[in-house]
N, C-alpha and C positions, 0 to 999 in steps of 0.2 A: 586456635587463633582465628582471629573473624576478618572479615573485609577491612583492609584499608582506605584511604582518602582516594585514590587512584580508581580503585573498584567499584567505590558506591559512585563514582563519578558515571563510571562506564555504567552502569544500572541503567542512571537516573538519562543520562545520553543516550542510551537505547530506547527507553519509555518517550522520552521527547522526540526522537527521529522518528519512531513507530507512529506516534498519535499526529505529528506533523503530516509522514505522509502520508496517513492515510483521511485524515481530515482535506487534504486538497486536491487525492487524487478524486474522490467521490466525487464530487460536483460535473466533473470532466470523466470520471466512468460511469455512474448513471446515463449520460448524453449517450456514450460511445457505443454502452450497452442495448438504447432504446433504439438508436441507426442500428446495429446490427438485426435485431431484433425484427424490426416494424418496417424498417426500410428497404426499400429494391434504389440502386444505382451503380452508377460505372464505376469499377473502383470499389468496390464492397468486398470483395474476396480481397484485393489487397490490403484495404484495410483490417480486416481480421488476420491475416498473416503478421503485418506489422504488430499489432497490438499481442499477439501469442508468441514475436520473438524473442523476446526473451527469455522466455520459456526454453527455447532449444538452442540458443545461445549460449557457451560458457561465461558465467560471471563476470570472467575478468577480461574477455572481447566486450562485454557489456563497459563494464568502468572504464576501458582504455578509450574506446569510443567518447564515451564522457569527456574525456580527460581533451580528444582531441578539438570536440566541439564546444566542450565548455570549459578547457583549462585559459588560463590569461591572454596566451595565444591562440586561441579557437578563433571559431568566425562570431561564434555569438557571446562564447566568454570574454575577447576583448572588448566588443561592444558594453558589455555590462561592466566592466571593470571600468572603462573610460564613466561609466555613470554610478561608479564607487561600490558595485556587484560581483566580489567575489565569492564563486561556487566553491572551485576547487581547494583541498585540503581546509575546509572548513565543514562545519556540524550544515552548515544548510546545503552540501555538496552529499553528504551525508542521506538528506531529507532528500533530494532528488534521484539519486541513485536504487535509497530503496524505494521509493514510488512507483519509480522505473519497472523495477523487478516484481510490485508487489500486485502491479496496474493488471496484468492477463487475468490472476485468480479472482480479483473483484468484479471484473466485467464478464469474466465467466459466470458467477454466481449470479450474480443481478438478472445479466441476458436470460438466464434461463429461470428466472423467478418470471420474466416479462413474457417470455414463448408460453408459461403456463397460464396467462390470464386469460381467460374466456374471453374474445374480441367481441362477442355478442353484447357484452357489456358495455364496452366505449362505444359499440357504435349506435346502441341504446342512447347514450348521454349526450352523443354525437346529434342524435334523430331530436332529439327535445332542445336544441340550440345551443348546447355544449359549445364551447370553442379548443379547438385543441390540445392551448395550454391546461383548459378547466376540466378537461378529460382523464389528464396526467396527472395532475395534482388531485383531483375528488374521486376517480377511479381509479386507474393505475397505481400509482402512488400508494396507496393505502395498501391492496392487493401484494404491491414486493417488495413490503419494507421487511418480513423476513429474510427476503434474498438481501436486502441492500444490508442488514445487519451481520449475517452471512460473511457476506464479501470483505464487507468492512473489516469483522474478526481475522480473518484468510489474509488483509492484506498487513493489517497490523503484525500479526505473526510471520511473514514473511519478512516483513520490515524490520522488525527489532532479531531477527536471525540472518540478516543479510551480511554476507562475509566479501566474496568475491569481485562483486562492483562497489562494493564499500572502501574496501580497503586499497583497491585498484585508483579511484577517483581521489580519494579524500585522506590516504594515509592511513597511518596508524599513531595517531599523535595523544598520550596519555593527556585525559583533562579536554579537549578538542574536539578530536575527531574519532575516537578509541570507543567503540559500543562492546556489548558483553560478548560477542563472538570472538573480534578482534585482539579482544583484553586476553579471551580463552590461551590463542592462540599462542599469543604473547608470552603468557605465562609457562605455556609447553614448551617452551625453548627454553630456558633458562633451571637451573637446579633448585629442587624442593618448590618448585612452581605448583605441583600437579593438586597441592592440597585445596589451594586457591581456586585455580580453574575449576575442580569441583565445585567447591560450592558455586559459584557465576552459574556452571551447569545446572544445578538444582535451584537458583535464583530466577535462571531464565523459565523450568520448567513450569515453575508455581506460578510468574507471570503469564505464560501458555495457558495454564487451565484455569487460572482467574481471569482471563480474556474470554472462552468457550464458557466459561458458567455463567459470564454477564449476559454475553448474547442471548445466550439461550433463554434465561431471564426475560432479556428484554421480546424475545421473539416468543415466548408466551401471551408474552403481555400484550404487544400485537395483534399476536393471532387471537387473541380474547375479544380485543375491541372492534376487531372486524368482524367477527361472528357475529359480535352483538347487533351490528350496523342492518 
């Protein structure tokens, strides 16, 4: 017997949560990664603390938090709700949750794609009237876009496996809020479940290494065109 309507829902819900947050967490981990990295300031040890809690946070203090900051009663989920933004127990409560969780491993990878770059080089680009930004973008940038591909993969797969602040934030709502861990879950409590949850198992695994084989893919391809350069 093969997946139902339910299941290929949760599939395709996980792919969308995954590619959501790892599409918006990038822009704001690359930043976080290059401050850590490059920057000296007050406040820098805490910010890398912050940014790694999750990390050693259980899941579901992670989601409950969520829930407290961003449920319709929170401080900032009311605010968004009065402007027709609701997080909680929806797919985009979803999207933030694994972000959340997914944000430490991609600024891990990155930061250390950026500690690797021979600073002899920006300051080279820096010395010929470089500006900053033009530094980051025609040096940098080129140099760790296998780390940002990296991380990217790291956080996608953490995000389409995120169980604890998922389910904690957003429910378990079949069709909604219900991704392929959750479904799993689901499915073990209930009799003659476990044939189902297999396969979701082996659904998720294939989406895992068709995510690591694109990368790697594409950070060949990368590293090709920077050699060339």
């Amino acid at each position: 017997m093969g997946l139902g309507t339910a299941e290929w829902q949760a599939v395709f819900l996980s792919i969308k949560v995954g590619l959501w947050a790892t599409i918006l967490s990038l822009p704001v981990g690359i930043f976080v990664a290059y401050a850590l990295a490059r920057w000296e300031f007050r406040g820098k040890q805490v910010l890398n603390a912050l940014v790694h809690l999750p990390l050693v946070l259980p899941p579901v203090v992670t989601g409950y938090l969520l829930l407290l900051v961003f449920g319709t009663r929170g401080a900032v989920g009311s605010f968004l709700a009065d402007l027709g933004v609701v997080l909680a127990f929806q797919w985009t409560g979803a999207v933030l949750a694994a972000a959340i969780m997914a944000f430490p491993l991609m600024v891990r990878a990155i930061r250390l794609s950026i500690e690797a770059v021979d600073r002899k080089l920006e300051d080279a680009a820096a010395t010929l009237g470089a500006s900053p930004i033009q530094v980051f973008r025609r040096i940098t940038l080129p140099l760790i876009l296998p780390g940002v591909v990296a991380g990217s993969v790291l956080a996608f797969a953490k995000a389409i496996g995120e169980f604890g602040a998922t389910i904690t934030f957003v429910a378990n709502i079949p069709g909604q809020t219900q991704t392929i861990p959750s479904a799993i879950y689901a499915f073990l409590q209930v009799p003659d479940g476990e044939g189902v949850a297999l396969r979701l198992v082996a659904i998720s695994i294939l989406i895992a290494i068709a995510a690591v084989l694109v990368s790697e893919s594409i950070a060949q391809r990368v590293a090709r065109k920077v050699g060339e350069r």
